[in-house]
C-alpha positions in Angstrom: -6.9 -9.5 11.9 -4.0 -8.3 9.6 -2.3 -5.0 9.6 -1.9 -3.2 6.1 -0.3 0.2 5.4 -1.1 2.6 2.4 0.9 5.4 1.8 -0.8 5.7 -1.8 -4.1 4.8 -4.0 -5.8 2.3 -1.3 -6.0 5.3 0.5 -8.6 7.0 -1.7 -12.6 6.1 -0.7 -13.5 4.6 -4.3 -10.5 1.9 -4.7 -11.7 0.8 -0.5 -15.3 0.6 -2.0 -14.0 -1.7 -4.7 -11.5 -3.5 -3.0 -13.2 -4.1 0.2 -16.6 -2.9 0.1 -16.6 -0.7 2.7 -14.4 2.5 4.2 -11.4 1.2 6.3 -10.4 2.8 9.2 -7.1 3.5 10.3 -4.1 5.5 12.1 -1.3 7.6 10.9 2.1 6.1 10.7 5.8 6.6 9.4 7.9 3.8 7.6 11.4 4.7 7.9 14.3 4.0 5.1 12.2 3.7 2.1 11.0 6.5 -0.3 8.0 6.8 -3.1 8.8 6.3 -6.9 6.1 5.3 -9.2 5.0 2.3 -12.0 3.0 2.7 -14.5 -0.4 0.4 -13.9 -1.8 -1.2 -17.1 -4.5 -3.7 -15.2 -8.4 -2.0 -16.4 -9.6 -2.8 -13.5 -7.3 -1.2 -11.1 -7.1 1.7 -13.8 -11.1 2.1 -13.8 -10.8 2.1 -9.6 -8.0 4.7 -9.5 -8.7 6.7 -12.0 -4.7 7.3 -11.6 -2.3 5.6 -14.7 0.5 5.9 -12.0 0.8 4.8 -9.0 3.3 5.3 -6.2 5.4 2.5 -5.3 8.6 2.2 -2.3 11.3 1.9 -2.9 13.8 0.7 0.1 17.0 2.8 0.7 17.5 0.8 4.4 18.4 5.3 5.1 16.6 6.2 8.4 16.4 9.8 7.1 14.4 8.6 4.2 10.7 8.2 5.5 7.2 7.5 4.0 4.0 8.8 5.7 0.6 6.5 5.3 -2.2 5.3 7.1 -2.1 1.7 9.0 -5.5 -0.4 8.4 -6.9 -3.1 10.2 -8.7 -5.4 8.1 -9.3 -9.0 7.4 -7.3 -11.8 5.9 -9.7 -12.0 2.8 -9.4 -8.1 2.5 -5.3 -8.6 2.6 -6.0 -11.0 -0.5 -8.3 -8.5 -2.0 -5.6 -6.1 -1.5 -3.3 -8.5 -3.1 -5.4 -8.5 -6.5 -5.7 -4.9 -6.6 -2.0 -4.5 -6.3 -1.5 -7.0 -9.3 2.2 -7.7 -10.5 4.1 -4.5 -10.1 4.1 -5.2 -6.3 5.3 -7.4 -3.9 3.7 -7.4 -0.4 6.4 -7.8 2.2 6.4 -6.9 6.6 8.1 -3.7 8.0 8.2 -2.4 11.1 6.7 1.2 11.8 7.2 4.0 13.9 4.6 3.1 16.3 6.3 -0.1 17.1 3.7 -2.6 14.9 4.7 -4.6 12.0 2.0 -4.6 9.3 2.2 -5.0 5.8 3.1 -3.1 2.9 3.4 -3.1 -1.3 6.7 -2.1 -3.1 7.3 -2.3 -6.0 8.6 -5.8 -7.3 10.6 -4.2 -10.4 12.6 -1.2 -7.8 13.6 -3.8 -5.0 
C-alpha cells in the first residue's frame, strides 16, 4: 500500500469518485517547510472533475514555520498512478516526511520547485 497526502482538490468527493472510484479514507496531517501557491489547470478532464480552474500547488521554503495542513490516504499502487494522471504536468510527485513521523507522498508544483 502507498501513502498519498492531499492538502488540495483530491480532497473533494467527486475528483476521488473519478480518480479512484471510491471515497478514500484517511488521517489529518501537517507537512512542515512548504506553503500553497497555485497553477492554472488547462487538462478538460481534470477541469470537468474539479470544477476548480486553479489549483493549489506547494511550494518548498525548507522554513519549519511554514506548514501545510492535508489529509494522509492509504491507497493502492494503481490508485498512486491514477493520482499521477489526474495531477498531469504541472506536478511532480516527490516523498516528505510528516508530522506524524510517516513518509508518504505528495504533488508540488513542477514549475515553483
Amino acid at each position: 500500500m502507498e501513502k498519498l497526502f492531499s492538502y488540495g482538490t483530491l480532497q473533494l468527493e467527486q475528483v476521488q469518485l473519478d480518480t479512484f472510484g471510491r471515497l478514500l479514507e484517511g488521517q489529518a496531517d501537517t507537512l512542515q517547510g512548504y506553503v500553497i501557491g497555485e497553477v492554472e489547470i488547462s487538462d478538460a478532464a481534470v477541469l470537468k472533475s474539479s470544477g476548480q480552474r486553479f489549483h493549489p500547488a506547494l511550494i518548498k521554503t525548507g522554513l519549519a514555520t511554514d506548514t501545510v495542513t492535508g489529509t494522509i490516504f492509504t491507497i493502492t499502487a494503481e490508485e498512486l498512478a491514477n493520482a499521477d494522471n489526474y495531477e498531469v504536468d504541472d506536478y511532480v510527485r516527490v516523498e516528505e516526511i510528516f508530522s506524524c513521523g510517516i513518509n508518504a507522498w505528495v504533488y508540488v508544483a513542477k514549475s515553483l520547485i
